[in-house]
C-alpha positions in Angstrom: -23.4 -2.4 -15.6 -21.5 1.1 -15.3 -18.4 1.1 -13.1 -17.2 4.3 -11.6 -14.4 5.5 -9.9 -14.4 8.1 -7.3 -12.5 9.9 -4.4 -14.0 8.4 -1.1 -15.7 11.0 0.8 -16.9 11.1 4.8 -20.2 9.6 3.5 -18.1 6.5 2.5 -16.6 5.5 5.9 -19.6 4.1 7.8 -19.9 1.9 4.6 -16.2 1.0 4.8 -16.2 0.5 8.7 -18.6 -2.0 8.1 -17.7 -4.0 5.3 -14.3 -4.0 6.8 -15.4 -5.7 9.5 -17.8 -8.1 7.6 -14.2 -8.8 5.6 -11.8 -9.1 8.9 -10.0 -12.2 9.6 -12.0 -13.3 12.6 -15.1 -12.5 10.8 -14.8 -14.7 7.6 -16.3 -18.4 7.8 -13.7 -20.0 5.5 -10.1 -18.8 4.7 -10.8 -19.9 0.8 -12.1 -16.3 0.5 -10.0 -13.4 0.8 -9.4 -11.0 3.9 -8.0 -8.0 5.7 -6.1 -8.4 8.9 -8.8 -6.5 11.1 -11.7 -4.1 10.8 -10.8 -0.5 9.8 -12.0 2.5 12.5 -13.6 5.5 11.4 -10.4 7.7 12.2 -8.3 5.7 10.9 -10.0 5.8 7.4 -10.4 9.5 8.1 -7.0 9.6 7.8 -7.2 8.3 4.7 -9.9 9.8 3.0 -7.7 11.4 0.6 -6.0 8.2 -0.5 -9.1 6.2 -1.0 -10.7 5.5 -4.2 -14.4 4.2 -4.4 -16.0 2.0 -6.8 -19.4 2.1 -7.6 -21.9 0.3 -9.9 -24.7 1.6 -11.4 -24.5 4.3 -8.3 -24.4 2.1 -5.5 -21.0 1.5 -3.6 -19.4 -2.0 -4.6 -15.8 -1.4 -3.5 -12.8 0.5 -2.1 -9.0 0.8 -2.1 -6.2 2.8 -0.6 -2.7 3.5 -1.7 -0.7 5.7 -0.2 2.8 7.3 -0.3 5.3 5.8 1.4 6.7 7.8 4.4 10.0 9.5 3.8 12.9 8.2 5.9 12.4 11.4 8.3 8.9 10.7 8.5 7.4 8.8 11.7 7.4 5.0 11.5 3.9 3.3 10.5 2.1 2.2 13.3 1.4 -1.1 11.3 4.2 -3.9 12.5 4.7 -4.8 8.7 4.7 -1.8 7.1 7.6 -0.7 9.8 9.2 -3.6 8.5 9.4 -2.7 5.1 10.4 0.6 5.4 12.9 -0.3 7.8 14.1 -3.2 5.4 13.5 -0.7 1.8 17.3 -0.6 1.3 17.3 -4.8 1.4 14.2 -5.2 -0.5 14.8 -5.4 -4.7 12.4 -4.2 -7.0 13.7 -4.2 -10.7 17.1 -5.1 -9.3 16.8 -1.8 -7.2 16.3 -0.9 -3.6 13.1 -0.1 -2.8 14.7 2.9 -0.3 15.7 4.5 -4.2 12.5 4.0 -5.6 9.3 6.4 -5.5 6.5 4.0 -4.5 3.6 3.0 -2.5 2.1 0.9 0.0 -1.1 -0.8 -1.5 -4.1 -2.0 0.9 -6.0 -3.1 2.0 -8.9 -2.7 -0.8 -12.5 -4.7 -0.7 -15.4 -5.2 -3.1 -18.9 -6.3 -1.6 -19.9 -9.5 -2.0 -22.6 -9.1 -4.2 -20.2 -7.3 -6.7 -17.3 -10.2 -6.6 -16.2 -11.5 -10.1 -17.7 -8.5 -11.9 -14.4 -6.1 -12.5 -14.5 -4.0 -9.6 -11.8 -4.6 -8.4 -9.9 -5.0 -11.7 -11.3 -1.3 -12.2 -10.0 -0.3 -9.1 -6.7 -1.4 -9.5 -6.6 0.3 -12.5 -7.2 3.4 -11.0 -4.9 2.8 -8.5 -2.3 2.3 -10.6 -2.8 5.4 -13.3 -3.1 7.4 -10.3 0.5 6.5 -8.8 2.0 6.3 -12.6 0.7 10.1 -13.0 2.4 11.2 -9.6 5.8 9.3 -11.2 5.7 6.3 -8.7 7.2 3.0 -9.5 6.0 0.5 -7.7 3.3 -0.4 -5.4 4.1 -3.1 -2.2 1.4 -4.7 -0.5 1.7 -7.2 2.3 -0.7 -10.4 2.5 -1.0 -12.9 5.4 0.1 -16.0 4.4 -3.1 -17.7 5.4 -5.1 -16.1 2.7 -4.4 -17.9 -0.3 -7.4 -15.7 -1.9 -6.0 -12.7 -1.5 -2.6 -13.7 -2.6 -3.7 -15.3 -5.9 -5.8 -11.9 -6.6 -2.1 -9.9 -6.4 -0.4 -12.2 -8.4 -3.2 -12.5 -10.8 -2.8 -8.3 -11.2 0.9 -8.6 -11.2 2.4 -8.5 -8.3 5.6 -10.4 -7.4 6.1 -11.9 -3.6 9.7 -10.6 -2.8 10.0 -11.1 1.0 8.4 -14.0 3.5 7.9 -12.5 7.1 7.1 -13.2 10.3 5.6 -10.9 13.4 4.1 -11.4 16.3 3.6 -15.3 15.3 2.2 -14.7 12.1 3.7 -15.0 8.6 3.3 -12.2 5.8 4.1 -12.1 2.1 5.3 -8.9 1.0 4.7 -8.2 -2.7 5.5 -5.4 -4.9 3.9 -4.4 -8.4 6.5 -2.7 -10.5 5.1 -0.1 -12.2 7.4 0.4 -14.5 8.0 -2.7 -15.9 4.1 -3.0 -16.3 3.1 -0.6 -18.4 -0.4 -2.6 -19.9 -2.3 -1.4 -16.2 
């Protein structure tokens, strides 16, 4: 079995529409398996073509991720409620004993392997990727946020590394916010 990693492409985001959707919170039958908040659009994975990394197995897609820069303080806000949050809250939020408003990092998510290629490394391998990619471009640390239903998805970030930092709640629902330091792993 050959994993490879590639830049998503326009091809990619019917493919990621859809398995998205399959992997959305009202979508899912139990809550023992991980999932994303709600399924992506097209434009809004457009958007962020160029920060998407696909995985693929012996040539057929098997996975995806995104990780982007954070926005500079000048920047717009994110239109995600969390991710205003944290970059609202970076000067509060410690990473390595630092601010995370001093530090050049990323927000993580969401990312998704097919089914049928669960438990086999792809997402291991896309992680990875993910993180050589932001260590290259000096970054050091990645934050994520997980719903704190999704026990699944929570044990899959602390199994790569990730730390919960901050407990939150919007909107009625409750949210971990994690970060991976970089830095202080240097094995990924």
């Amino acid at each position: 079995m050959a994993i490879t990693i590639r830049p998503a492409t326009p091809d990619d985001i019917p493919w990621m529409v859809d398995i998205s959707s399959i992997n959305a919170k009202a979508n899912v039958s139990s809550f023992t398996r991980g999932f994303i908040q709600s399924p992506l659009p097209a434009d809004l994975i457009e958007r962020w073509l160029p920060h998407i990394a696909v995985a693929t197995v012996d040539g057929v897609t098997a996975g995806f991720a995104h990780s982007a820069p954070a926005p500079p303080p000048s920047a717009p806000r994110p239109p995600e409620p969390v991710s205003c949050h944290i970059v609202d809250n970076a000067a509060r939020i410690l990473v390595d004993g630092q601010p995370l408003s001093t530090l050049n990092y990323e927000f993580y998510g969401p990312a998704l392997v097919a089914a049928d290629y669960r438990g086999q490394g792809v997402y291991g391998t896309l992680f990875r990727h993910i993180v050589a990619t932001a260590r290259q471009q000096h970054r050091q640390a990645l934050v994520a946020f997980v719903d704190a239903d999704n026990p699944a998805s929570l044990a899959v970030h602390t199994h790569l590394g990730f730390n919960v930092i901050d407990d939150l709640a919007i909107h009625g629902r409750n949210f971990h916010i994690l970060v991976y330091s970089i830095t202080e792993n240097t094995s990924t």
